[in-house]
PDB file as gemmi writes it, atoms N, CA and C in Angstrom:
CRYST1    1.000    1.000    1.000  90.00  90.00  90.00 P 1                      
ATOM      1  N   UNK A   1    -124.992  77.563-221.350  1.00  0.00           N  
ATOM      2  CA  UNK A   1    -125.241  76.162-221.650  1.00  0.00           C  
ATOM      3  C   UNK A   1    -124.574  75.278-220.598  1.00  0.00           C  
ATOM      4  N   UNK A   2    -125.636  74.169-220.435  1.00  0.00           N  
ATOM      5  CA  UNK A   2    -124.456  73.275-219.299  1.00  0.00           C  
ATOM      6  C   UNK A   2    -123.801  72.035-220.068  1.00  0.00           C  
ATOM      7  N   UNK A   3    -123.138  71.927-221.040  1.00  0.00           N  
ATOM      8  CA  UNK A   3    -123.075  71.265-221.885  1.00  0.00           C  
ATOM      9  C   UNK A   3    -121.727  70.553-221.649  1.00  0.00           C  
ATOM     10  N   UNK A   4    -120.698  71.804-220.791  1.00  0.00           N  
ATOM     11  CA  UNK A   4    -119.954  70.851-219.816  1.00  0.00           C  
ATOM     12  C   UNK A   4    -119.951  70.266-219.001  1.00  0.00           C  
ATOM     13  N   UNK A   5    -120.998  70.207-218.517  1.00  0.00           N  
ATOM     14  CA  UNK A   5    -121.188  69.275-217.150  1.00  0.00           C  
ATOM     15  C   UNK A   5    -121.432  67.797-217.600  1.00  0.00           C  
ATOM     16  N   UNK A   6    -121.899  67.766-218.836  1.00  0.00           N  
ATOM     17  CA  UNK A   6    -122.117  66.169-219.055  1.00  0.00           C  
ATOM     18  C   UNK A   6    -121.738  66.387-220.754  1.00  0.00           C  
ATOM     19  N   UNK A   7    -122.193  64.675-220.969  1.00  0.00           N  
ATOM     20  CA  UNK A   7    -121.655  64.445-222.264  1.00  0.00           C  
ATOM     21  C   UNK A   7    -122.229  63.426-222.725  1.00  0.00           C  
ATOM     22  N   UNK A   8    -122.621  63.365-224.030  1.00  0.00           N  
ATOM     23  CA  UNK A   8    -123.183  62.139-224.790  1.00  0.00           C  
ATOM     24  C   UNK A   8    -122.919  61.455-225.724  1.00  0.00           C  
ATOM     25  N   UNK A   9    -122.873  60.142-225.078  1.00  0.00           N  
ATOM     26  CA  UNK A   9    -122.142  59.663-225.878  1.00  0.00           C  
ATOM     27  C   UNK A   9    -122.972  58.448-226.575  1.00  0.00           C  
ATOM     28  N   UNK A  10    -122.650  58.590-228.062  1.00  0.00           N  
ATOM     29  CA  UNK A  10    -123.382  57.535-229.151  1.00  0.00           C  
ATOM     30  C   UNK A  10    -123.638  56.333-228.397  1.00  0.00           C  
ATOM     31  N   UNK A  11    -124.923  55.477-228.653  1.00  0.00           N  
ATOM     32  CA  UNK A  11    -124.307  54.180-228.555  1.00  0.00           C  
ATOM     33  C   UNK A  11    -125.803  53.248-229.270  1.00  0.00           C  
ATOM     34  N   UNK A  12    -125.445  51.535-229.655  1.00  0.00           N  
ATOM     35  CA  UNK A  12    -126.350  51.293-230.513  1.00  0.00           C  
ATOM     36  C   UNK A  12    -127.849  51.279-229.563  1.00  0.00           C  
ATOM     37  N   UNK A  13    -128.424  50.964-230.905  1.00  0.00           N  
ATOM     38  CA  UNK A  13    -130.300  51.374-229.944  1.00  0.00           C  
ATOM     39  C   UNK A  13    -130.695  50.278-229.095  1.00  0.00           C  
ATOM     40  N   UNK A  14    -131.152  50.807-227.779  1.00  0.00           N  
ATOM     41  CA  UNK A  14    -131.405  49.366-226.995  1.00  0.00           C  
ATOM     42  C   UNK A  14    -133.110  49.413-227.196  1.00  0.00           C  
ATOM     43  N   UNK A  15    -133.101  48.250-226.350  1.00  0.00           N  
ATOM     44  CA  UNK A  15    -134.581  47.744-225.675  1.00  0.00           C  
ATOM     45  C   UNK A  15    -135.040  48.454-224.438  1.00  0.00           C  
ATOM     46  N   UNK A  16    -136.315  49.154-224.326  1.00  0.00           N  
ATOM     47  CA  UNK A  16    -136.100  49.411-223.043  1.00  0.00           C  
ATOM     48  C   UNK A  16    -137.408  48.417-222.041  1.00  0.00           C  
ATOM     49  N   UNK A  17    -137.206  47.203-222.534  1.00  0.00           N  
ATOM     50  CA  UNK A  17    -138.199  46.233-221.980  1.00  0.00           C  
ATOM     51  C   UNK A  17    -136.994  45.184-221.540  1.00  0.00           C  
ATOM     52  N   UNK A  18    -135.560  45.353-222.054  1.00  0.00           N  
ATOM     53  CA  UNK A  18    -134.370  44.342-221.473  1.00  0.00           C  
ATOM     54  C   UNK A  18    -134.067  45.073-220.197  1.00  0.00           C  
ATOM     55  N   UNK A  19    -134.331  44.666-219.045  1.00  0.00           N  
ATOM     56  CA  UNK A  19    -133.409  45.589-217.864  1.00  0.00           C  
ATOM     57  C   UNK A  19    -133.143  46.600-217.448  1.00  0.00           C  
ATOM     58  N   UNK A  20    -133.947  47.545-218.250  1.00  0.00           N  
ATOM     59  CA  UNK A  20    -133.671  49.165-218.057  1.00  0.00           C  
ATOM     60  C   UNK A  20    -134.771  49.405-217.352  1.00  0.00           C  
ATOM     61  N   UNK A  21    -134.391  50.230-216.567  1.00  0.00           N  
ATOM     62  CA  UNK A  21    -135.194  50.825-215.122  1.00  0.00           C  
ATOM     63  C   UNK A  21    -135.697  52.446-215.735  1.00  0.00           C  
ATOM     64  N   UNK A  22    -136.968  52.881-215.415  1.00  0.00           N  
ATOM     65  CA  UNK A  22    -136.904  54.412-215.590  1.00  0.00           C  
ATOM     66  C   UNK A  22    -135.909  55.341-214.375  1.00  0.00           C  
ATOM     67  N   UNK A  23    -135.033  56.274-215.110  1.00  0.00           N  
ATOM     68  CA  UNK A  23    -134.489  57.247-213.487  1.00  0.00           C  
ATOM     69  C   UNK A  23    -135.104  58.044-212.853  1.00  0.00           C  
ATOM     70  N   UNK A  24    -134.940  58.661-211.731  1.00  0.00           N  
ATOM     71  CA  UNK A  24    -135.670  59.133-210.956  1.00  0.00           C  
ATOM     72  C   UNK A  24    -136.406  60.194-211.952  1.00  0.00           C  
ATOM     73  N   UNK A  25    -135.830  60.398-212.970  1.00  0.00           N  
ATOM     74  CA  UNK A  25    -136.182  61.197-213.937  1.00  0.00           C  
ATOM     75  C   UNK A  25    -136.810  60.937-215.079  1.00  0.00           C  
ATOM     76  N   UNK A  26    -138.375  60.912-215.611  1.00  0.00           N  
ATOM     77  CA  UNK A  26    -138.068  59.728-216.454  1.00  0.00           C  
ATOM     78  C   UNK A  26    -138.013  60.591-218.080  1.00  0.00           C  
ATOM     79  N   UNK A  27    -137.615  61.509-217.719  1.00  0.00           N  
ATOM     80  CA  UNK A  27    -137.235  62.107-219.445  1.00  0.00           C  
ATOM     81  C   UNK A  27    -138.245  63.922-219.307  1.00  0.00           C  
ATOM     82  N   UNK A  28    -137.845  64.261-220.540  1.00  0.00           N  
ATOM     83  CA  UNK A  28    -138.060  65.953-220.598  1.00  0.00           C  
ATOM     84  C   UNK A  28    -138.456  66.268-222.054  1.00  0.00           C  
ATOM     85  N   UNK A  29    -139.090  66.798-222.249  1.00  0.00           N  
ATOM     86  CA  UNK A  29    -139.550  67.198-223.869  1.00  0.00           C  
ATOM     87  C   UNK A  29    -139.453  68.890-224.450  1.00  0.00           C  
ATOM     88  N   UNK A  30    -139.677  68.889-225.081  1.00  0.00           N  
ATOM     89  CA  UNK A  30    -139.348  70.339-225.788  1.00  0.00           C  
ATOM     90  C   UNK A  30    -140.315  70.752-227.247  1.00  0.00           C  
ATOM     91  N   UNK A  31    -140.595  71.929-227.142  1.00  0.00           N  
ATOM     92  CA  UNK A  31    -141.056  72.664-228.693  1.00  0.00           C  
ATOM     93  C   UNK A  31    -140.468  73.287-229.210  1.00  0.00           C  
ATOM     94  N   UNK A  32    -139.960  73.251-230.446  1.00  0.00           N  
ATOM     95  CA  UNK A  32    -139.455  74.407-231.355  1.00  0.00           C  
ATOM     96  C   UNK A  32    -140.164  74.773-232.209  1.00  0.00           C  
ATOM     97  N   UNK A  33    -140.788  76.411-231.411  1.00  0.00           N  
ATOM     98  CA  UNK A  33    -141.823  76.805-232.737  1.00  0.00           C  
ATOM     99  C   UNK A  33    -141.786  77.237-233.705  1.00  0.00           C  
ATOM    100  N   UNK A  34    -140.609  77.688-233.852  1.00  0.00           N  
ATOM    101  CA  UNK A  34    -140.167  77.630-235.536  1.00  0.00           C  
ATOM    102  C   UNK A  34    -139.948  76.531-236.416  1.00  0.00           C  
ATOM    103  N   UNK A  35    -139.843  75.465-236.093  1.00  0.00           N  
ATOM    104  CA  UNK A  35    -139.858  74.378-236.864  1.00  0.00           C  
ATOM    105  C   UNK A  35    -141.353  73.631-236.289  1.00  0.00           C  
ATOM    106  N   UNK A  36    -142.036  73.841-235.401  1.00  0.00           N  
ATOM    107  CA  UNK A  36    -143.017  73.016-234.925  1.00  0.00           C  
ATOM    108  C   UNK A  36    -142.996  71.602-234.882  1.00  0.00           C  
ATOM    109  N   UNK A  37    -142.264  71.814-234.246  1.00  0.00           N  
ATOM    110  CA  UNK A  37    -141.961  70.160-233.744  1.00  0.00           C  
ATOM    111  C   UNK A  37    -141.922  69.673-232.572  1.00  0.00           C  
ATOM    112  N   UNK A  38    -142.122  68.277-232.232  1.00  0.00           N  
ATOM    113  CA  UNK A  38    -142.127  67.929-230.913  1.00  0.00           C  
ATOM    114  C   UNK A  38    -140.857  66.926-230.534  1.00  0.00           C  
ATOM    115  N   UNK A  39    -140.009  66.915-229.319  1.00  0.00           N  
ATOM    116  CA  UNK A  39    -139.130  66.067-229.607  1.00  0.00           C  
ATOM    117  C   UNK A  39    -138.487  65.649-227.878  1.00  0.00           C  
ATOM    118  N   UNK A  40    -138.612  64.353-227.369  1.00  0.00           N  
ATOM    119  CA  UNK A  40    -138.375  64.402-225.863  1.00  0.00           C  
ATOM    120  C   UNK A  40    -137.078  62.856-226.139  1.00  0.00           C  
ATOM    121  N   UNK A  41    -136.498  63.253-224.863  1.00  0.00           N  
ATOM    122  CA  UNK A  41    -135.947  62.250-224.556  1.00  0.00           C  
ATOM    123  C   UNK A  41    -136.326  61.350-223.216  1.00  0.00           C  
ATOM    124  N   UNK A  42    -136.308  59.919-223.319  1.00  0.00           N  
ATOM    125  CA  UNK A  42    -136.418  59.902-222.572  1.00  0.00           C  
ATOM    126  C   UNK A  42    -135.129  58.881-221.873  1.00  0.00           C  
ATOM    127  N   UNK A  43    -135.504  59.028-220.183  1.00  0.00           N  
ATOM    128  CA  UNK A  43    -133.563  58.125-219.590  1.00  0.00           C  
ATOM    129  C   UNK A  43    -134.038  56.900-218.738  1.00  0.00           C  
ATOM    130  N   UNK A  44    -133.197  55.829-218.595  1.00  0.00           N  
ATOM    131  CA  UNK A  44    -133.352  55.115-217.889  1.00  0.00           C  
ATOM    132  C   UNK A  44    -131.876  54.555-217.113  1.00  0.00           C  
ATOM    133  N   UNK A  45    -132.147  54.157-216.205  1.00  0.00           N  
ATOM    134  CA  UNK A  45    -131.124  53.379-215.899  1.00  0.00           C  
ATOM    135  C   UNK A  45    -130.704  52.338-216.308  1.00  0.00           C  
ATOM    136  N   UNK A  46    -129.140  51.546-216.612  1.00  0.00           N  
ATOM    137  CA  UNK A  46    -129.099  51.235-217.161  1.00  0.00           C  
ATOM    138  C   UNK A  46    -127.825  49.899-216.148  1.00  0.00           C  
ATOM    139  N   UNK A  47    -127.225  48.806-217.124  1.00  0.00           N  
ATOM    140  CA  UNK A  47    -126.716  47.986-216.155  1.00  0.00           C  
ATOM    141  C   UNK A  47    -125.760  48.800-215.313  1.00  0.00           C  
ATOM    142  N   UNK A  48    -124.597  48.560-214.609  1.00  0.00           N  
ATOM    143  CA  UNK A  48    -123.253  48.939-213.673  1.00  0.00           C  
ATOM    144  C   UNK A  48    -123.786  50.794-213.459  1.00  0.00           C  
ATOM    145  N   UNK A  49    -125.053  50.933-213.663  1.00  0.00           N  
ATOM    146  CA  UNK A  49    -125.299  52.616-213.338  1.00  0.00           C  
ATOM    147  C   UNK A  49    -125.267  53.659-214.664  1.00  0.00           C  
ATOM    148  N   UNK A  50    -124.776  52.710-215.264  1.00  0.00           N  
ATOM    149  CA  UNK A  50    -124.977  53.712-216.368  1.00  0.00           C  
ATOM    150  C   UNK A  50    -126.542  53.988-216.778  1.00  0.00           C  
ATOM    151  N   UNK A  51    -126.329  55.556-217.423  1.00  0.00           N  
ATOM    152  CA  UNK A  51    -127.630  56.218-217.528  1.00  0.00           C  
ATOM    153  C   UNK A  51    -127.460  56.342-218.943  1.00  0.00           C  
ATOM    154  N   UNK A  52    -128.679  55.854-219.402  1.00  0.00           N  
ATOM    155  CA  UNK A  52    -129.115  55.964-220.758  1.00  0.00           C  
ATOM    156  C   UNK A  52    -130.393  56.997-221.632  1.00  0.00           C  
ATOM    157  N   UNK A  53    -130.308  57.531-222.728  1.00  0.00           N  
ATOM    158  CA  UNK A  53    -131.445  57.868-223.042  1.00  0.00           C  
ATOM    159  C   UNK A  53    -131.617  57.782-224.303  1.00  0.00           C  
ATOM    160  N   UNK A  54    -132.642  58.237-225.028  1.00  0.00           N  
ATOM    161  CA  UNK A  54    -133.335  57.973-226.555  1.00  0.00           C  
ATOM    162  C   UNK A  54    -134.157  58.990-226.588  1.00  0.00           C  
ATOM    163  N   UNK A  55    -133.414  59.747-227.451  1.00  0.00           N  
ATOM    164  CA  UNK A  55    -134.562  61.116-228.191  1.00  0.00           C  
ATOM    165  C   UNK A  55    -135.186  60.925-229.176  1.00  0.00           C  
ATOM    166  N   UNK A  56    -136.271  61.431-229.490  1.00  0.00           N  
ATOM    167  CA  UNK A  56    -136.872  60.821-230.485  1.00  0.00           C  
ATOM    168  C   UNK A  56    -138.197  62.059-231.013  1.00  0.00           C  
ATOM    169  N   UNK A  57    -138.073  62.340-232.316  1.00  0.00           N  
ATOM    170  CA  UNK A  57    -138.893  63.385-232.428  1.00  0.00           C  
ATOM    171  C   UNK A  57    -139.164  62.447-234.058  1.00  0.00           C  
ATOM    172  N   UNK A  58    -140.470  62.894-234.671  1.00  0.00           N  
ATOM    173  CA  UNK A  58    -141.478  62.784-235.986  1.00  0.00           C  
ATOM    174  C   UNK A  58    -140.448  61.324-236.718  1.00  0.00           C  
ATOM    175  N   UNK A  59    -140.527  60.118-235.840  1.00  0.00           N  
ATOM    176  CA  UNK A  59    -140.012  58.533-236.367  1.00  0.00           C  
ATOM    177  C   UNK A  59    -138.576  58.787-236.334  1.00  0.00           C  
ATOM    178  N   UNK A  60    -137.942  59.838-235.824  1.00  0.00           N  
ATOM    179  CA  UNK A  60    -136.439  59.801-235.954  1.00  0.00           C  
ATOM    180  C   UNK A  60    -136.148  59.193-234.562  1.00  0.00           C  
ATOM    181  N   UNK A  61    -135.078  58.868-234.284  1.00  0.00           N  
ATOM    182  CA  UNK A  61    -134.490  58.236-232.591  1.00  0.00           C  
ATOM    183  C   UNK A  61    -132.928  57.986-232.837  1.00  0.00           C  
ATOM    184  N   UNK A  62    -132.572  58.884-231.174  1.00  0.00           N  
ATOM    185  CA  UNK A  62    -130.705  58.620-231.226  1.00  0.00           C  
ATOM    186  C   UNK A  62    -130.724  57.887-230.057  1.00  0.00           C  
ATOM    187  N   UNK A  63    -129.571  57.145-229.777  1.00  0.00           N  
ATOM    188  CA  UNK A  63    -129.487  56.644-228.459  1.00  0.00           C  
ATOM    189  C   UNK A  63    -128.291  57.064-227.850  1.00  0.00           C  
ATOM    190  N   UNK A  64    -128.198  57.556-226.623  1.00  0.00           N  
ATOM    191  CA  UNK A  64    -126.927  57.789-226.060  1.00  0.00           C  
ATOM    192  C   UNK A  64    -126.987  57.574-224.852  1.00  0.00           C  
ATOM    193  N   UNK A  65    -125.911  57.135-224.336  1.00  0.00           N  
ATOM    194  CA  UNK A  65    -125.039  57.174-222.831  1.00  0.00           C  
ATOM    195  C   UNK A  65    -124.929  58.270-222.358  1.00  0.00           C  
ATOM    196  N   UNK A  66    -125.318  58.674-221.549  1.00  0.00           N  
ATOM    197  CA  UNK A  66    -125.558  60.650-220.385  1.00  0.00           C  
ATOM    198  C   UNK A  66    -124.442  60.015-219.174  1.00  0.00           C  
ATOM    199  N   UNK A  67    -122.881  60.550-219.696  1.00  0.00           N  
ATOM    200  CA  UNK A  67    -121.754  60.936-218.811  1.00  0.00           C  
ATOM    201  C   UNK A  67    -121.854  62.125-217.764  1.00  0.00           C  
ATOM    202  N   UNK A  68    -121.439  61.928-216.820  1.00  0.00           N  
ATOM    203  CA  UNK A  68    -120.792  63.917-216.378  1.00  0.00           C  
ATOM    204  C   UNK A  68    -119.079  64.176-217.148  1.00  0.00           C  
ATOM    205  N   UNK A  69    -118.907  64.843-217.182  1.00  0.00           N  
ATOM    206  CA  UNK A  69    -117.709  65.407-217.911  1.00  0.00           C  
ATOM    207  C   UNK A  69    -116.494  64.829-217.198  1.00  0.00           C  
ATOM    208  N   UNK A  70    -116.520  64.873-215.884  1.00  0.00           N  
ATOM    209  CA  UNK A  70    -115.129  64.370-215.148  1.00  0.00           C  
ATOM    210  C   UNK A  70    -115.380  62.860-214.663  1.00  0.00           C  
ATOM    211  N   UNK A  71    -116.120  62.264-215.824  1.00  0.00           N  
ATOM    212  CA  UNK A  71    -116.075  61.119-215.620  1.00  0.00           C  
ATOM    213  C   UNK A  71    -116.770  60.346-213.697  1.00  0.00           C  
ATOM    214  N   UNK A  72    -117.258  61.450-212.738  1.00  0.00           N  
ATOM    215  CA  UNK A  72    -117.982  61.073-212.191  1.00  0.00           C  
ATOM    216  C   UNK A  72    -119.403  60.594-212.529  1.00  0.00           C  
ATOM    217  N   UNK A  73    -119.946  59.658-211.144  1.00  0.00           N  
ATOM    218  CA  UNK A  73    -120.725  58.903-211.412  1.00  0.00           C  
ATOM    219  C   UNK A  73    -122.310  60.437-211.315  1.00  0.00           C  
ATOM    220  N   UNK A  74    -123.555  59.582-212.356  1.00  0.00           N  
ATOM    221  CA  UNK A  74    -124.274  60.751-212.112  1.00  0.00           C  
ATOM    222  C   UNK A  74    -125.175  60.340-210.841  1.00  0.00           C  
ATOM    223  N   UNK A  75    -125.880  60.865-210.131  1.00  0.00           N  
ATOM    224  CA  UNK A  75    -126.608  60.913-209.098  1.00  0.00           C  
ATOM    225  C   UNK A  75    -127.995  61.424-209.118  1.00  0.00           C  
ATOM    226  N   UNK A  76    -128.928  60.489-208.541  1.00  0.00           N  
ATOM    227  CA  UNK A  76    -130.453  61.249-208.983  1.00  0.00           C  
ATOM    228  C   UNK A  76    -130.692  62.784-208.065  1.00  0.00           C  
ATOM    229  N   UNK A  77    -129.607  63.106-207.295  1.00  0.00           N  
ATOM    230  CA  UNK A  77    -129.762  64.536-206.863  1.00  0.00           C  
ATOM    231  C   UNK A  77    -129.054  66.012-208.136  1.00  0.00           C  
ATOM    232  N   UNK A  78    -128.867  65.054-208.958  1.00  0.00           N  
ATOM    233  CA  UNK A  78    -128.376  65.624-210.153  1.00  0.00           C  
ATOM    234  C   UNK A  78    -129.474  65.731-211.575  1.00  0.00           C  
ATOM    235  N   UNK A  79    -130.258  65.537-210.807  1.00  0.00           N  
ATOM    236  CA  UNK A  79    -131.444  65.436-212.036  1.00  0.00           C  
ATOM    237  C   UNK A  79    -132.146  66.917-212.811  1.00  0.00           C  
ATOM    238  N   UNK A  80    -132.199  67.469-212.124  1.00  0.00           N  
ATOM    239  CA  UNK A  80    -132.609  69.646-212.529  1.00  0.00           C  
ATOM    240  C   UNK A  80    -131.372  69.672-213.490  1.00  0.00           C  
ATOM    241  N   UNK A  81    -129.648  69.185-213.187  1.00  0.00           N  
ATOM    242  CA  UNK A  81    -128.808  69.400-214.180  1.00  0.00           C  
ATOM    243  C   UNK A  81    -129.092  68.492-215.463  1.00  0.00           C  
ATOM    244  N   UNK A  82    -129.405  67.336-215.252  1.00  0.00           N  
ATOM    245  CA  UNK A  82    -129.641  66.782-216.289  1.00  0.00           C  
ATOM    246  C   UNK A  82    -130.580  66.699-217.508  1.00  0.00           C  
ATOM    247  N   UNK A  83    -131.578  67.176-216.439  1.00  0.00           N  
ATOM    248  CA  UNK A  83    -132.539  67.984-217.556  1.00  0.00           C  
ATOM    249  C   UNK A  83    -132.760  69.066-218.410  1.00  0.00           C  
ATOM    250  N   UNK A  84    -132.032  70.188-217.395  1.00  0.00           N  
ATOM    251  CA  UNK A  84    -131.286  71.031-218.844  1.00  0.00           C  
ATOM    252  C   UNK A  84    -130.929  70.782-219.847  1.00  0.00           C  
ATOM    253  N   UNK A  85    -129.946  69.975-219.406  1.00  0.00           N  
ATOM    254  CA  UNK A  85    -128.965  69.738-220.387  1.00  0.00           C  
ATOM    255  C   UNK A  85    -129.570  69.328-221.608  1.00  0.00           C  
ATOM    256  N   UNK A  86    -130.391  67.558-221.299  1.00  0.00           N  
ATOM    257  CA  UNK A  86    -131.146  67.122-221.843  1.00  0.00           C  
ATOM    258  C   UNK A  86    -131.890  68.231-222.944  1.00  0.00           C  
ATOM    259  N   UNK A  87    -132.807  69.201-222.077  1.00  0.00           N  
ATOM    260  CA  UNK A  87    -133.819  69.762-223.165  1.00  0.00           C  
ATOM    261  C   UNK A  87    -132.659  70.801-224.090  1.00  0.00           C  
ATOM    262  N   UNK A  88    -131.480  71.215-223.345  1.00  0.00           N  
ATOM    263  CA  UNK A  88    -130.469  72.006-224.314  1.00  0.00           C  
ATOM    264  C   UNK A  88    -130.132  71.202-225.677  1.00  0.00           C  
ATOM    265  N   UNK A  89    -130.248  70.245-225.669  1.00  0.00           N  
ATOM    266  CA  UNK A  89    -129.513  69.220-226.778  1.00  0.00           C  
ATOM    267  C   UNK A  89    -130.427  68.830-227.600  1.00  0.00           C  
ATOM    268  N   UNK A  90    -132.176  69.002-227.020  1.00  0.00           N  
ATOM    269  CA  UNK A  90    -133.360  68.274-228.158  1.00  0.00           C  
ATOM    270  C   UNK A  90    -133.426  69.307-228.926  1.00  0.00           C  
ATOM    271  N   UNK A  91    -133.143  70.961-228.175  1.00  0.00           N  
ATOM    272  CA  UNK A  91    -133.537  71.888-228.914  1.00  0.00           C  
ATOM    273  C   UNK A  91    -132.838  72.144-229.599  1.00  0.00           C  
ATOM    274  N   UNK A  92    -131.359  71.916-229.853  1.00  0.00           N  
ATOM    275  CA  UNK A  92    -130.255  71.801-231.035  1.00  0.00           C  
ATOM    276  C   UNK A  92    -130.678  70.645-231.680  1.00  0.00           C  
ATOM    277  N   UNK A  93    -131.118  69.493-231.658  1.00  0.00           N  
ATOM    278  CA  UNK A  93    -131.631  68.874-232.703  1.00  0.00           C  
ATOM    279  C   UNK A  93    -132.451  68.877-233.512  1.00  0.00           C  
ATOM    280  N   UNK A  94    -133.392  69.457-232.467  1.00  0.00           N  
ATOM    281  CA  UNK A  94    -134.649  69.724-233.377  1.00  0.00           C  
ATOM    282  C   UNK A  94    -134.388  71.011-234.323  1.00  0.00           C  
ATOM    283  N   UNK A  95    -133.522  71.872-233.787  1.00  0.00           N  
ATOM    284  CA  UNK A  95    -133.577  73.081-235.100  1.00  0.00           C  
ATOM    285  C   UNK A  95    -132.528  72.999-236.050  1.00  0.00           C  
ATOM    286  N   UNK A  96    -131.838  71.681-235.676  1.00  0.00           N  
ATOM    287  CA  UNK A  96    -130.550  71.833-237.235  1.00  0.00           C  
ATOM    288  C   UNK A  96    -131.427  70.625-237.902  1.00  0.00           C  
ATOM    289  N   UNK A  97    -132.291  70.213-237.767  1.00  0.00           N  
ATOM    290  CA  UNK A  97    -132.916  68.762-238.108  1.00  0.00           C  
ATOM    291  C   UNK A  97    -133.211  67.309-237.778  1.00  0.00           C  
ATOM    292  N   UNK A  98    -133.910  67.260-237.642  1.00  0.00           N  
ATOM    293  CA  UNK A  98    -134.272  65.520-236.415  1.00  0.00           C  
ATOM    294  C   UNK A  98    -133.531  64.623-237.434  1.00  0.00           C  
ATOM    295  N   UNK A  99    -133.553  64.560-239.250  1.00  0.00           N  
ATOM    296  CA  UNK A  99    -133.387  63.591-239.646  1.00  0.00           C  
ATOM    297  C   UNK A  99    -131.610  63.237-239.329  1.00  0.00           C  
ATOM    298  N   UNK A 100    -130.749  64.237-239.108  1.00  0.00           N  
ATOM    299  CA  UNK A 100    -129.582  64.074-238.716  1.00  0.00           C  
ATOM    300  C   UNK A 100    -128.956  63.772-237.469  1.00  0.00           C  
ATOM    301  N   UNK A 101    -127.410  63.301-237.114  1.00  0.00           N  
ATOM    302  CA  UNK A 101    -127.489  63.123-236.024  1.00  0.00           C  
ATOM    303  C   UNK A 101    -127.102  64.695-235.453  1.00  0.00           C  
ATOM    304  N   UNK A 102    -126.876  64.202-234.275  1.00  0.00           N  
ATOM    305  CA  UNK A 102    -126.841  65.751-233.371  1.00  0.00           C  
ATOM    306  C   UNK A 102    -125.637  66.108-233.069  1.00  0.00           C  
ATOM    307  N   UNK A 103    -125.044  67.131-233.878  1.00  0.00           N  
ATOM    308  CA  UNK A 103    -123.972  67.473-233.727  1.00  0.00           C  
ATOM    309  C   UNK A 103    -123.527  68.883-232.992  1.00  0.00           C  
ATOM    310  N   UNK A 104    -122.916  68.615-231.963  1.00  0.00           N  
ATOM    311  CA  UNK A 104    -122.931  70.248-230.961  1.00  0.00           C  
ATOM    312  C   UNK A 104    -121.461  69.426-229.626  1.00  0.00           C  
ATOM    313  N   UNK A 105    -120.984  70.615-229.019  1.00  0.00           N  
ATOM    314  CA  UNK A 105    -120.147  70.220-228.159  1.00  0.00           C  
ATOM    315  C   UNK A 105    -120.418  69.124-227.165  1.00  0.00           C  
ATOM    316  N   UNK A 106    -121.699  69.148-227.260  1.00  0.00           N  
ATOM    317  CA  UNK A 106    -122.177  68.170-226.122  1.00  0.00           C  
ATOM    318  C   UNK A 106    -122.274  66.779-226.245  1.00  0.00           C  
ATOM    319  N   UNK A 107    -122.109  66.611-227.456  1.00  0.00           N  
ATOM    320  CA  UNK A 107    -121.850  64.824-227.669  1.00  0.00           C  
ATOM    321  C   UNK A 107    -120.295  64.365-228.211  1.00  0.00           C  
ATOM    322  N   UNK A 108    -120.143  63.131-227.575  1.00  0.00           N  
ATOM    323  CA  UNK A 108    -118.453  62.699-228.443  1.00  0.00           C  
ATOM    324  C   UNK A 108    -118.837  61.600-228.668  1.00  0.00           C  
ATOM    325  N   UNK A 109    -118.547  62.005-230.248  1.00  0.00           N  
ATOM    326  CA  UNK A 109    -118.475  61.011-231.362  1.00  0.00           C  
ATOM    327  C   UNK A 109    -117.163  60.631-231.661  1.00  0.00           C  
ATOM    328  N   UNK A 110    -116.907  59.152-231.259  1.00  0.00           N  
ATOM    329  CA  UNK A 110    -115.137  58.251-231.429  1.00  0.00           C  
ATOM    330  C   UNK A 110    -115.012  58.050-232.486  1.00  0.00           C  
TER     331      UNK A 110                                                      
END                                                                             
């Protein structure tokens, strides 16, 4: 798992028609066929660089802030890592349940 390399962190639900840019990346999706479900996130850029995203599978949606772990800045040559990661985290949501939030090493909840 690359689940140390970055980190997600809660934050309330934005707009993405206020100022948010798509990143070079503009999001990654996933199936879990045991639950048959569909569930993508997608990222944008966001003000001072921060990178944002919103997963969202069958009317559910989380919003979080996409850190790297040592608190460096992320970089769009960092995008193959981020997308892992990304689809590592829809597919733990989607199989403990979309209606909950997502609980796994990879997010910090304050």
């Amino acid at each position: 798992m690359t689940t140390r390399n970055f980190k997600l962190f809660p934050i309330d639900p934005f707009d993405v028609d206020q100022e948010l840019s798509p990143w070079v990346m503009p999001g990654v999706g996933t199936r879990a066929a045991e639950e048959n479900s569909l569930a993508e996130a997608e990222v944008w850029a966001g003000e001072n660089g921060t990178l944002l995203t919103r997963f969202s599978s069958c009317g559910y949606f989380l919003h979080f802030e996409i850190k790297e772990s040592l608190g460096n800045p992320i970089k769009s040559n960092m995008q193959d890592a981020v997308a892992g990661f990304l689809s590592e985290m829809l597919e733990v949501w989607v199989v403990d349940g979309v209606d909950d939030d997502l609980e796994c090493n990879g997010v910090a909840y304050i």
